[in-house]
N, CA, C and O of each residue as an XYZ file, in Angstrom:
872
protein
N     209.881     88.660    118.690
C     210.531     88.137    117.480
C     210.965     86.688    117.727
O     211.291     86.391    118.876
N     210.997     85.881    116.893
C     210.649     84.618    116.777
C     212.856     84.305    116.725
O     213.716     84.856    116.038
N     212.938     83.388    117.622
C     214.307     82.848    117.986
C     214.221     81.765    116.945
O     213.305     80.999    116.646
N     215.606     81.944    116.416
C     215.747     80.382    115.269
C     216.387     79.226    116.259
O     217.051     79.323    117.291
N     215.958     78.210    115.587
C     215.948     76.958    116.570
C     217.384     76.270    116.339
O     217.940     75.615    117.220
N     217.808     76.442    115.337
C     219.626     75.984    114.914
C     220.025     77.532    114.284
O     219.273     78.364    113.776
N     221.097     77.573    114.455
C     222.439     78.300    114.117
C     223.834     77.440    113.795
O     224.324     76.472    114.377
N     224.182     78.045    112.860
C     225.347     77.186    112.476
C     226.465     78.745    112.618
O     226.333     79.940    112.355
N     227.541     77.870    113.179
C     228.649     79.391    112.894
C     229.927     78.599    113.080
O     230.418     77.874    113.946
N     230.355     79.221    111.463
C     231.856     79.064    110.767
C     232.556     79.866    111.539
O     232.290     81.049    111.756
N     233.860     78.981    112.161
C     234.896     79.365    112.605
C     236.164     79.367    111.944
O     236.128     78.505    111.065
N     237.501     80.074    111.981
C     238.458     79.189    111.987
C     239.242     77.826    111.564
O     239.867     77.326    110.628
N     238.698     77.514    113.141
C     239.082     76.534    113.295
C     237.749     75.268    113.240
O     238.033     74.082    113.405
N     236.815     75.568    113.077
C     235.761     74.304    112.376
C     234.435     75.264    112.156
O     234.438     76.456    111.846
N     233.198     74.329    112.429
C     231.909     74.634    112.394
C     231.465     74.458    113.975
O     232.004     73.810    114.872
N     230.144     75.375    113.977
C     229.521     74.885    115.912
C     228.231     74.787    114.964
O     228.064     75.413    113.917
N     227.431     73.949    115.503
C     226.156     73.926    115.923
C     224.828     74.161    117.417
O     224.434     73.418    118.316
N     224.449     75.894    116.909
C     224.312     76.007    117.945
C     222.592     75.887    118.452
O     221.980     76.930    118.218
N     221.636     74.624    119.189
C     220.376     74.524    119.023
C     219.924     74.841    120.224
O     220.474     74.559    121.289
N     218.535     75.656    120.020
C     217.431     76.164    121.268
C     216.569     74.965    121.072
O     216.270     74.307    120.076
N     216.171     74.867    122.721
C     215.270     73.803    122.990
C     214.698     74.810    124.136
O     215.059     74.524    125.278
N     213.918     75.866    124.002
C     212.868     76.319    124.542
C     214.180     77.174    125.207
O     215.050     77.577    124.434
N     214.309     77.471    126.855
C     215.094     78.531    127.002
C     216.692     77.836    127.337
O     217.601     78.493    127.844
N     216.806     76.407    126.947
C     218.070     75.761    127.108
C     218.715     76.040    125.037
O     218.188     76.131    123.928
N     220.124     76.063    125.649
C     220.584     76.800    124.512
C     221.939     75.650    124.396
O     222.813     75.850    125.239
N     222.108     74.833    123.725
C     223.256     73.595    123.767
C     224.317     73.975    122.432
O     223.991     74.650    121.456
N     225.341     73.500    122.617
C     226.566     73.701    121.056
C     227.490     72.584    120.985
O     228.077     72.081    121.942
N     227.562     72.261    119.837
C     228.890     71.157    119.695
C     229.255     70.932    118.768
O     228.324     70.736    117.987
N     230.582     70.789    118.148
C     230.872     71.030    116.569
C     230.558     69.996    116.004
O     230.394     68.879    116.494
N     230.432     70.449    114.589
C     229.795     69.278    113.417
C     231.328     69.204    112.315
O     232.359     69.865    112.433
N     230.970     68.117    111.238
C     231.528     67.777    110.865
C     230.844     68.825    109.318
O     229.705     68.726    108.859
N     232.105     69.877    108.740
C     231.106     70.903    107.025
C     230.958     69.699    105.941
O     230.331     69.968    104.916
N     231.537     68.276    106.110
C     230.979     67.818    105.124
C     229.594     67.076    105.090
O     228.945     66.645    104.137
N     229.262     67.066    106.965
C     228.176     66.276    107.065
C     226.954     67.191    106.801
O     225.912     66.753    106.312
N     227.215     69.023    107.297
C     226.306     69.769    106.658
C     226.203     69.897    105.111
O     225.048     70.195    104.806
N     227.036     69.769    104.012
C     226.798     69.912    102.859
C     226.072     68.613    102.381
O     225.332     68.539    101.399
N     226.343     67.794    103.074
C     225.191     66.521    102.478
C     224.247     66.238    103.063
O     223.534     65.300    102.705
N     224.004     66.952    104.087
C     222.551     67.187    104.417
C     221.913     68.245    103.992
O     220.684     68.233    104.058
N     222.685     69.542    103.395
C     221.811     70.508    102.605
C     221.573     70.116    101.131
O     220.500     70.462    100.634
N     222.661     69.276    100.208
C     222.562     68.965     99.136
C     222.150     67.970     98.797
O     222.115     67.625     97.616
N     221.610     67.060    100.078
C     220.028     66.401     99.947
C     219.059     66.423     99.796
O     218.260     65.509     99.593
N     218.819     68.480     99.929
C     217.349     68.468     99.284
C     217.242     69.095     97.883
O     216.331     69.197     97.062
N     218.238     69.389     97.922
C     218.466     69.821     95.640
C     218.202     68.727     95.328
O     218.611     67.869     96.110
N     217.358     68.195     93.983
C     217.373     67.817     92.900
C     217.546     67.964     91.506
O     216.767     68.522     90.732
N     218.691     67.389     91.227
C     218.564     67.559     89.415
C     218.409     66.738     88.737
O     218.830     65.637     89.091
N     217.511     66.918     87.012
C     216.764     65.862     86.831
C     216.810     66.419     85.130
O     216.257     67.501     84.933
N     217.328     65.848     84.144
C     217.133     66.410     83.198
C     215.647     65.930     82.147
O     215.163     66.417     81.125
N     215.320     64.865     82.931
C     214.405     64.471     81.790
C     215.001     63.672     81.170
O     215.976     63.144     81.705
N     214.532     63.226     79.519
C     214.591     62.153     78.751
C     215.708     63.236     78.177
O     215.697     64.398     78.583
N     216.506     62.850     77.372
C     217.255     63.881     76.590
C     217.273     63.360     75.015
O     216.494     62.453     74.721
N     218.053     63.855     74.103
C     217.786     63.566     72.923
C     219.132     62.371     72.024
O     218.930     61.937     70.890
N     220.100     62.123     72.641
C     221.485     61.707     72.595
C     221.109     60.557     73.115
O     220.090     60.402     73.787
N     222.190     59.408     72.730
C     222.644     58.599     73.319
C     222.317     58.583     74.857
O     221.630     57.594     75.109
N     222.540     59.231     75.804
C     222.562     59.361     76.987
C     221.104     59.930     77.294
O     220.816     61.126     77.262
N     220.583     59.308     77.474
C     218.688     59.298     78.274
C     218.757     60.356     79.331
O     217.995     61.213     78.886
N     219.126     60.704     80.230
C     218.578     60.713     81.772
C     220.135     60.768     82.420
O     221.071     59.971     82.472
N     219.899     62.126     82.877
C     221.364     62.010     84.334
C     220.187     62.725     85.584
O     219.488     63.689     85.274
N     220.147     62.349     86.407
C     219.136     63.028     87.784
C     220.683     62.628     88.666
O     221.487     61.708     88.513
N     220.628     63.779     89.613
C     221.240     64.122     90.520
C     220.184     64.252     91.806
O     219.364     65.159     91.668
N     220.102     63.582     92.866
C     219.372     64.222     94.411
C     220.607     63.995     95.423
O     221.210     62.926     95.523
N     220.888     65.152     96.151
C     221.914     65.279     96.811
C     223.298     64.734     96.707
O     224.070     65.339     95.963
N     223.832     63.410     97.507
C     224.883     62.919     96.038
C     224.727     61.580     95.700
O     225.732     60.876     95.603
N     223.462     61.057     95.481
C     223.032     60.284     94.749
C     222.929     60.764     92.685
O     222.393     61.783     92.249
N     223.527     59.806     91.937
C     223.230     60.098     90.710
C     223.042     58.879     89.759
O     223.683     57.830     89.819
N     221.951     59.222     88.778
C     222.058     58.658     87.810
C     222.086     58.864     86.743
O     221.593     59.936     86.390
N     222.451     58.297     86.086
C     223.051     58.416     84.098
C     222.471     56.813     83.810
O     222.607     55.712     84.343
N     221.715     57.411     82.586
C     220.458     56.519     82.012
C     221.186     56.392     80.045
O     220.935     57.151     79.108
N     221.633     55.774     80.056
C     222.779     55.716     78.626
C     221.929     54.399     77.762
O     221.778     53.249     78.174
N     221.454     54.976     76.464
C     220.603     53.858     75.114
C     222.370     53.685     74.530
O     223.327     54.453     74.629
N     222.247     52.531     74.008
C     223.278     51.537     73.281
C     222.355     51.235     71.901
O     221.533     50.334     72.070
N     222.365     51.822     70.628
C     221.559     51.313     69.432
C     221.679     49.619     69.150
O     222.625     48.932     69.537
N     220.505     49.120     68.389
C     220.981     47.895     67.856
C     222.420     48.018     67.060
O     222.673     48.992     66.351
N     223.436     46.804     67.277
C     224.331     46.861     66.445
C     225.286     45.213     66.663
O     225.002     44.243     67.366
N     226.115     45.380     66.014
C     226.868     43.832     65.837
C     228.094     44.041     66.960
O     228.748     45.083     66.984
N     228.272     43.216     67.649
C     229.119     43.067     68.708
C     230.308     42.476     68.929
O     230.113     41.364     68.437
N     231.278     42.477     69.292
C     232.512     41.220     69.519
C     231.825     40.722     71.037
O     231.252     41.559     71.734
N     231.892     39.905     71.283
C     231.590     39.044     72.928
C     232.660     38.381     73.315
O     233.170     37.989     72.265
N     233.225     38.067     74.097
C     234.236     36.970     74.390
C     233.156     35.864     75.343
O     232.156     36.232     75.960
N     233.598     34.677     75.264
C     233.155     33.772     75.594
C     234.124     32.966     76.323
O     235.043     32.484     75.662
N     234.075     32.745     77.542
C     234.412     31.862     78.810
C     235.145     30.347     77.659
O     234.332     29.656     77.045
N     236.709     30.044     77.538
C     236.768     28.700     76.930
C     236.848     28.991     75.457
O     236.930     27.950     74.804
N     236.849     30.298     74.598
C     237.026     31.041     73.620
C     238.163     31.736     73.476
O     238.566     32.406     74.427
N     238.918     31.697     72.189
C     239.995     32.771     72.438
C     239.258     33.546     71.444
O     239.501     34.747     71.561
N     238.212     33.188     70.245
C     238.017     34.324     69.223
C     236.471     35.111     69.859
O     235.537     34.317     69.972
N     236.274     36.083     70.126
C     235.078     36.413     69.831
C     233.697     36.096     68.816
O     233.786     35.808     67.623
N     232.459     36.219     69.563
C     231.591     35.927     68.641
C     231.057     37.390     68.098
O     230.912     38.372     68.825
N     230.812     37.351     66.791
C     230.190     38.441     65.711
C     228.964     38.473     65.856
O     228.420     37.889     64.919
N     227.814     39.131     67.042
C     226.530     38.501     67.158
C     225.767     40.590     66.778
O     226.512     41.568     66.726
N     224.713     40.624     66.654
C     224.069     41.450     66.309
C     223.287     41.425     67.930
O     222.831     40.382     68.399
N     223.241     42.569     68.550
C     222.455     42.909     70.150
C     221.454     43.380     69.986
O     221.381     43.372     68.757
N     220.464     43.867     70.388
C     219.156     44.452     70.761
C     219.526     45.890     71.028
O     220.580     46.009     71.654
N     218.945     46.947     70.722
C     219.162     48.137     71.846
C     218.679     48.140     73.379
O     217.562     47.927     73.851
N     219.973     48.471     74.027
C     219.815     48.313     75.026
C     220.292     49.140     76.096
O     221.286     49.828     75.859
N     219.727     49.202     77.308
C     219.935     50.417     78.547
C     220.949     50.268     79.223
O     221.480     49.167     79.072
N     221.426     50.940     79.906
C     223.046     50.902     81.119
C     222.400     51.851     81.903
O     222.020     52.959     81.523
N     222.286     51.343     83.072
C     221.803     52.650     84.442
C     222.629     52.479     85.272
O     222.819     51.424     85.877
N     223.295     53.622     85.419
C     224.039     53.702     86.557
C     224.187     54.417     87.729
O     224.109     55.629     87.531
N     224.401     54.056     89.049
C     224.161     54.565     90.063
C     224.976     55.165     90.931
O     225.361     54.248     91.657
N     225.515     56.259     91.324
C     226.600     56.603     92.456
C     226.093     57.207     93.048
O     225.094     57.880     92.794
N     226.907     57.060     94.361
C     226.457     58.049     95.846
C     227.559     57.918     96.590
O     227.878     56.746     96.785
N     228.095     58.551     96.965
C     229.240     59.406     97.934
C     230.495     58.861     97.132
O     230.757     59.250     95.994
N     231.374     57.770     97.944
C     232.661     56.871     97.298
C     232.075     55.734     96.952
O     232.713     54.983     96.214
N     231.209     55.481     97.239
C     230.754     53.640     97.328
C     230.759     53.156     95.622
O     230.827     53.947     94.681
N     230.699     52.145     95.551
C     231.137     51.608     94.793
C     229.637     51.123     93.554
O     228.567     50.571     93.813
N     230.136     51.569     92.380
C     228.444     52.402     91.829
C     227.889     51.304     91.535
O     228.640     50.393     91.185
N     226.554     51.073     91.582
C     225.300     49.738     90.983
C     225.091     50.255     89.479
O     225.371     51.301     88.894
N     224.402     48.912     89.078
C     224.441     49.174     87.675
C     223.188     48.101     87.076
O     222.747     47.057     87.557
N     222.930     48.647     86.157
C     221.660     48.132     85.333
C     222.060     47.965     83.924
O     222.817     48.661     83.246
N     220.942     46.161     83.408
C     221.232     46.855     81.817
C     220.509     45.723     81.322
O     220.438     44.537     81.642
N     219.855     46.650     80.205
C     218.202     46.139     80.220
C     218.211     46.002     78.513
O     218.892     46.845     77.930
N     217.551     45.066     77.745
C     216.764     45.457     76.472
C     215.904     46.549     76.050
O     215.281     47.215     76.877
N     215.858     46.705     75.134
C     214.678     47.832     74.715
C     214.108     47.559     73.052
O     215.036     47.041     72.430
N     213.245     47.692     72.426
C     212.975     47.117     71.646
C     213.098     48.635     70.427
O     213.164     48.674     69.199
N     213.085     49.575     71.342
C     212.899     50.616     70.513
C     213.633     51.826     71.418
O     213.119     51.865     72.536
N     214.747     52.872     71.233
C     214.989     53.944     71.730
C     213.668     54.394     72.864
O     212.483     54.314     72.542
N     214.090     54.812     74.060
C     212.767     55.590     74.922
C     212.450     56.584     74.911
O     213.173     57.475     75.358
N     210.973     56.878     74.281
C     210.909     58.402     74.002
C     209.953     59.319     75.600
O     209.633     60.492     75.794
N     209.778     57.926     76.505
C     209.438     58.275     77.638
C     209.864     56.954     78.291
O     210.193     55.871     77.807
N     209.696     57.615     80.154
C     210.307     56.767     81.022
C     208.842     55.889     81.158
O     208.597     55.728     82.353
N     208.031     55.412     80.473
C     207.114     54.216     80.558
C     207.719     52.713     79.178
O     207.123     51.659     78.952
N     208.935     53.177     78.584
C     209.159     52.150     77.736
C     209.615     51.044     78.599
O     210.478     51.042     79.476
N     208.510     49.689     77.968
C     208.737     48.447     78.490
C     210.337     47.949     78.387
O     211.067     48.149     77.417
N     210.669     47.317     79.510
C     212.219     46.572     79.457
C     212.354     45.085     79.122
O     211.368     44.413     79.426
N     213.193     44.555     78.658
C     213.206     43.570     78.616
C     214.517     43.265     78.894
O     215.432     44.072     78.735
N     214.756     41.344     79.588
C     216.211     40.871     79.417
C     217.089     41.195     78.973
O     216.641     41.582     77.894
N     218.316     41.405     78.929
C     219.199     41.326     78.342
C     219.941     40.423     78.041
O     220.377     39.842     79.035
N     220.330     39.986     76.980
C     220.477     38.737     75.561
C     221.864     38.751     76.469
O     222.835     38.328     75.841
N     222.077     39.075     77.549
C     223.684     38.574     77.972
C     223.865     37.393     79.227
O     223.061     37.199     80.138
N     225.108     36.699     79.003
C     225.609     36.385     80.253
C     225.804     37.150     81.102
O     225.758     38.364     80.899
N     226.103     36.554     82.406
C     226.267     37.558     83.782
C     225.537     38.791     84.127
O     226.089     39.789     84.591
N     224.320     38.691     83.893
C     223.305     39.569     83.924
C     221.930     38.740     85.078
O     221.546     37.584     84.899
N     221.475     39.531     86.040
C     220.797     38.875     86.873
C     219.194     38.918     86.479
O     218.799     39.887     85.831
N     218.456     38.094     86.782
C     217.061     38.801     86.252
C     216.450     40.175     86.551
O     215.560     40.815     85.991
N     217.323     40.447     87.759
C     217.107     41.807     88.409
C     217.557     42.971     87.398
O     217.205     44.113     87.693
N     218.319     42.768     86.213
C     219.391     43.455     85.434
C     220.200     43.786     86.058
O     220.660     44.803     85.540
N     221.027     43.397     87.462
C     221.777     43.773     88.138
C     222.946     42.592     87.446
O     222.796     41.454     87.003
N     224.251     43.567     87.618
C     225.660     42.720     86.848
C     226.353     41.763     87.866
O     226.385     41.807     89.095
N     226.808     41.031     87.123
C     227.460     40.077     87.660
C     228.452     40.196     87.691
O     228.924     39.105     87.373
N     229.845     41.428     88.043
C     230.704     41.725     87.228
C     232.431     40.482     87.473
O     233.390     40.326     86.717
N     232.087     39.796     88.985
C     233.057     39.120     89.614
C     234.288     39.296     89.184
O     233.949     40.465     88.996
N     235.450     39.274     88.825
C     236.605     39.854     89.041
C     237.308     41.136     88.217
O     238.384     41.681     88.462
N     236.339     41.434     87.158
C     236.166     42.789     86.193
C     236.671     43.624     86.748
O     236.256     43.816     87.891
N     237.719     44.461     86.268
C     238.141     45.500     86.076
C     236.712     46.847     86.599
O     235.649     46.597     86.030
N     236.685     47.474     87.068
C     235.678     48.512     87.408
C     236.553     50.059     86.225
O     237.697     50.172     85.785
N     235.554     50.787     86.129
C     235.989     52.002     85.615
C     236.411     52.585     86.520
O     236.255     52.211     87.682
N     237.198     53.896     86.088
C     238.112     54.796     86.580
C     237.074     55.445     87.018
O     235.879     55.378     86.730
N     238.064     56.501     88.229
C     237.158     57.386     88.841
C     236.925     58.428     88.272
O     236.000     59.094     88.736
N     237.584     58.904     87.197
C     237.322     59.739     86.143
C     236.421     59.418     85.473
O     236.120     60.494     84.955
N     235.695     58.641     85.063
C     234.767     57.947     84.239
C     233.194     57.856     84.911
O     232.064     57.879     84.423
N     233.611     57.767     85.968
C     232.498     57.694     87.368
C     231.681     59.261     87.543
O     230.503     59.501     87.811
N     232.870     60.206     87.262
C     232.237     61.511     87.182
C     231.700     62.372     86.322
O     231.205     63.495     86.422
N     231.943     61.443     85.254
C     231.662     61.744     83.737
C     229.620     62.199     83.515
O     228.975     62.500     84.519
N     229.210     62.173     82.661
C     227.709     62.013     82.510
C     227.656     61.020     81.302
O     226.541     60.999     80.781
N     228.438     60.317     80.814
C     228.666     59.859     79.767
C     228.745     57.758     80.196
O     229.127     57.299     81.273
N     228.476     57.293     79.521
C     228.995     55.409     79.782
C     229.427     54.805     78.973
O     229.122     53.616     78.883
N     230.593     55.597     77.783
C     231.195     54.956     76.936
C     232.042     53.846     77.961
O     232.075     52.622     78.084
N     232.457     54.590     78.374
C     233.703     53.196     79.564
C     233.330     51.690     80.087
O     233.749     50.537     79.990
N     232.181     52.503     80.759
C     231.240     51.589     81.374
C     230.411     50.617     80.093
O     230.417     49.443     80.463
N     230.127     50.681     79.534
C     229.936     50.284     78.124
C     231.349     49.186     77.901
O     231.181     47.994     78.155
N     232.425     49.572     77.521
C     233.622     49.200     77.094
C     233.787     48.295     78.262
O     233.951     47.198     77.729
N     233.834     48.131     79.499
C     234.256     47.071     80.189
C     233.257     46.392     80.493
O     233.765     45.489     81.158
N     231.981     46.170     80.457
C     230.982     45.519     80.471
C     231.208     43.998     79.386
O     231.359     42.793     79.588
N     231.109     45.040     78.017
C     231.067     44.219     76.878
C     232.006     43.678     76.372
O     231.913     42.780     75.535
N     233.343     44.282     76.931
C     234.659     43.801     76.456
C     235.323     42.676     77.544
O     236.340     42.033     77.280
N     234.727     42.581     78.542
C     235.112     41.072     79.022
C     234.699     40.067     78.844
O     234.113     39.855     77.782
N     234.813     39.243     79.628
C     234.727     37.609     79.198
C     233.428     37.183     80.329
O     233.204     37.030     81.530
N     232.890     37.132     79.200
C     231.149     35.892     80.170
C     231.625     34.571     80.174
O     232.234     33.862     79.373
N     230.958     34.386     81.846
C     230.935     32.293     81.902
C     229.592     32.133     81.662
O     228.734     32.731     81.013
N     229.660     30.946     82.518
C     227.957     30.616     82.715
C     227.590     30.979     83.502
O     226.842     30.124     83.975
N     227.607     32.390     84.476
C     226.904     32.723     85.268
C     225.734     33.511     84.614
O     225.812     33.867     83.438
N     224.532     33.807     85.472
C     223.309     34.110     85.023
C     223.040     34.254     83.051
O     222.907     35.324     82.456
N     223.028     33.240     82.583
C     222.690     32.662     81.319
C     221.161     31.948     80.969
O     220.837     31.537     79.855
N     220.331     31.909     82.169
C     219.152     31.158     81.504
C     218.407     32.570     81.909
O     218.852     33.507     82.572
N     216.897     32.374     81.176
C     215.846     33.170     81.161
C     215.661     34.527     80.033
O     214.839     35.443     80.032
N     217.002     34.154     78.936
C     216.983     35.426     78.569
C     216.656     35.381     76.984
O     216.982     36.238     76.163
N     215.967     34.237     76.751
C     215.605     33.842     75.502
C     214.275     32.809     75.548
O     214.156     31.703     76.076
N     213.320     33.629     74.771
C     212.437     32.212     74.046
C     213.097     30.948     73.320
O     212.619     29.815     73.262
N     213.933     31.261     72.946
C     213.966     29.832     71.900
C     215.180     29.396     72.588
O     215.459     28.241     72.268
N     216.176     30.024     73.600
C     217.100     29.149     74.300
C     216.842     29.631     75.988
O     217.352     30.569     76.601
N     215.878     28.625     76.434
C     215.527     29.987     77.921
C     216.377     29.372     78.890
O     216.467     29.932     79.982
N     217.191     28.033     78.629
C     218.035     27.842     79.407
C     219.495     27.789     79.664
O     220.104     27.064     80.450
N     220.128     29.080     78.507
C     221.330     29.534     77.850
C     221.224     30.306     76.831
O     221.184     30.053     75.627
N     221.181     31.263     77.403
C     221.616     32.183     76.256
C     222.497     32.555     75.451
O     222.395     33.420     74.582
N     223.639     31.731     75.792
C     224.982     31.782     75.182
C     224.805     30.522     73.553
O     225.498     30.462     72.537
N     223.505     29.655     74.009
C     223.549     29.311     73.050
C     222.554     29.873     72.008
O     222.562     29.466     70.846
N     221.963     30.526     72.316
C     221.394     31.652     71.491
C     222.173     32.467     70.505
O     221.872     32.615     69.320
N     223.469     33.108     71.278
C     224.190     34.210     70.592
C     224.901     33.079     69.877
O     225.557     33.623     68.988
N     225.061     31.972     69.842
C     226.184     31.364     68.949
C     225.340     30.618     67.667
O     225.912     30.067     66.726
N     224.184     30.694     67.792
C     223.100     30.183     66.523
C     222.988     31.243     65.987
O     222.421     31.118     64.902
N     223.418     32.849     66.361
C     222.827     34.374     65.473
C     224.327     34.066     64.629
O     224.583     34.708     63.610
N     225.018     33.308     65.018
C     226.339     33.800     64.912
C     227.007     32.743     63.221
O     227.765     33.008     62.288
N     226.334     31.772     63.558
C     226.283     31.100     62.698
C     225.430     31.045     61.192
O     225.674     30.676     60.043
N     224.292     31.643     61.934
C     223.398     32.020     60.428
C     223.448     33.266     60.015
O     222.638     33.805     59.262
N     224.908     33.999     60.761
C     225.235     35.342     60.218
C     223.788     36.623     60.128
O     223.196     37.394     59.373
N     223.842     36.123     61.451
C     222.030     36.661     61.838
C     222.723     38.966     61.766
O     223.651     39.617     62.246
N     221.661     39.207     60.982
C     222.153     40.808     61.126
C     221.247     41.779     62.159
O     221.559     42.928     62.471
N     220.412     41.271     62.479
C     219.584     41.835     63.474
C     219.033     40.574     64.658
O     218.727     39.428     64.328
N     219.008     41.051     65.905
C     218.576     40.131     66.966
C     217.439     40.404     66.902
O     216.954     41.534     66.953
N     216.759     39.152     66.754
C     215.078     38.893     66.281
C     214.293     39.982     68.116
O     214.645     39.621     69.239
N     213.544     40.896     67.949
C     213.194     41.200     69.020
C     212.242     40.184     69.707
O     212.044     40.240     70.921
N     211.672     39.277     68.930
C     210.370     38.159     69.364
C     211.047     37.713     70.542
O     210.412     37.531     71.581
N     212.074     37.553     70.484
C     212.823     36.378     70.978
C     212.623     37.170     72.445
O     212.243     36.578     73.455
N     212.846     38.188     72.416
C     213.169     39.302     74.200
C     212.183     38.260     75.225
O     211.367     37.401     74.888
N     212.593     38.689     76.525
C     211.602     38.345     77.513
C     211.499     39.372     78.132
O     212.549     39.955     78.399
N     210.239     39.952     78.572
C     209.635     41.279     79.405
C     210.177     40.909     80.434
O     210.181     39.720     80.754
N     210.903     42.120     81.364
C     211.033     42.524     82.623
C     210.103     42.238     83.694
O     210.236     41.679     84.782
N     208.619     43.048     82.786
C     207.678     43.412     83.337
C     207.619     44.664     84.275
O     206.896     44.673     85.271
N     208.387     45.688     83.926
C     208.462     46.211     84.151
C     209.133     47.687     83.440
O     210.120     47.638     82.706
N     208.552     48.752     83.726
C     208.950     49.995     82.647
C     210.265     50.824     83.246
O     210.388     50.615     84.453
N     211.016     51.486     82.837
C     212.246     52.494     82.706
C     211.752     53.152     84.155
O     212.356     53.255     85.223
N     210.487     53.531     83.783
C     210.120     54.648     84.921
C     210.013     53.882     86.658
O     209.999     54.565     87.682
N     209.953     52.433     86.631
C     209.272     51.438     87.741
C     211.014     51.424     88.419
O     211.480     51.723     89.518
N     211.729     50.818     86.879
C     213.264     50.534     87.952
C     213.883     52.004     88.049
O     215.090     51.843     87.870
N     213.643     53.260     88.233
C     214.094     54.387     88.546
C     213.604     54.636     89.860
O     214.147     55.384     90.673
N     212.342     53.849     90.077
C     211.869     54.270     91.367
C     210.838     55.340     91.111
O     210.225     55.797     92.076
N     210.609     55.751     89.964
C     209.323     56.723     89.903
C     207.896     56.524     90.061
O     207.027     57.374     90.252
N     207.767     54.967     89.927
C     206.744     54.259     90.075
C     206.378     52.892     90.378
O     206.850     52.051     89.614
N     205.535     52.423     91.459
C     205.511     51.310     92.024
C     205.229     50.122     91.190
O     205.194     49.003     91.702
């Protein structure tokens, strides 16, 4: 009968790990949280596209993401050197967000020209300041969400402190045809001709699809 090569045995007072290496037999305690995240590294959960607001939550061990659509709609912005907000009309657009263990979560946030009815919809820029070409945020002294919010499946919050602070001129060019070297002066020409929809012409491709920045495809 065939000898198992690890044994684990709950004590008391901790965990042992106990491993055969042919007829040598070694033990030394482990740490139960380092076994639960090495067993709940090989679960995956993955819901798919969903039908709501909220796209996509995948769970692999304790890595997660929540994939959250924002409809076209009219916005308040604050502006760096502004006390009033601008009234600008946005694009629909993506929020991806990332956690794993405590660390401190990454984040995405992309155009879309149309709701995703699969993870191949093209991305585009996002019509914002402090946004990297990477769609990675710029968030520099921002308020972060609660840790309640973090555990949520939901990105109203994350949403709310994104859009409800104040943009400078950090990462502002590339995110417009007709202003590719400020986009801030983009949102303040929609703003003025009481623009009700953000012209989609205007987007600049990612070049890349939903499914590429998830990592599903090269």
């Amino acid at each position: 009968m065939e000898q198992p090569s690890l044994i684990l045995s709950f004590y008391s007072f901790g965990v042992m790990l106990h491993k055969r290496d042919g007829d040598k037999v070694s033990e030394h305690p482990v740490d139960p949280a380092q076994v639960a995240l090495a067993l709940s590294a090989k679960v995956r959960f993955d819901t798919g596209l969903l039908s709501d607001n909220t796209l996509l939550v995948r769970q692999e061990g304790v890595k997660k993401i929540v994939v959250e659509y924002r409809p076209p709609q009219k916005t308040g912005l604050y502006l760096d050197g502004s006390e009033t907000a601008l009234r600008v009309p946005l694009p629909g657009l993506l929020l991806i967000r990332v956690t794993a263990e405590d660390k401190n979560p990454q984040y995405g946030v992309y155009a879309v020209k149309k709701r995703p009815v699969t993870l191949n919809e093209p991305l585009f820029h996002a019509p914002l300041p402090n946004v990297f070409s990477s769609g990675n945020i710029c968030w520099g002294t921002v308020q972060r969400v609660t840790d309640t919010a973090l555990q949520s499946t939901t990105l109203a919050e994350d949403w709310a402190v994104l859009l409800g602070s104040r943009f400078n001129d950090h990462g502002v060019g590339g995110k417009s045809k007709s202003h590719a070297s400020d986009i801030r002066q983009m949102l303040i020409a929609l703003e003025k001709r009481k623009a009700r929809a953000y012209p989609k012409s205007d987007l600049l491709s990612v070049k890349k699809t939903l499914a590429q920045v998830l990592g599903d495809e090269k």
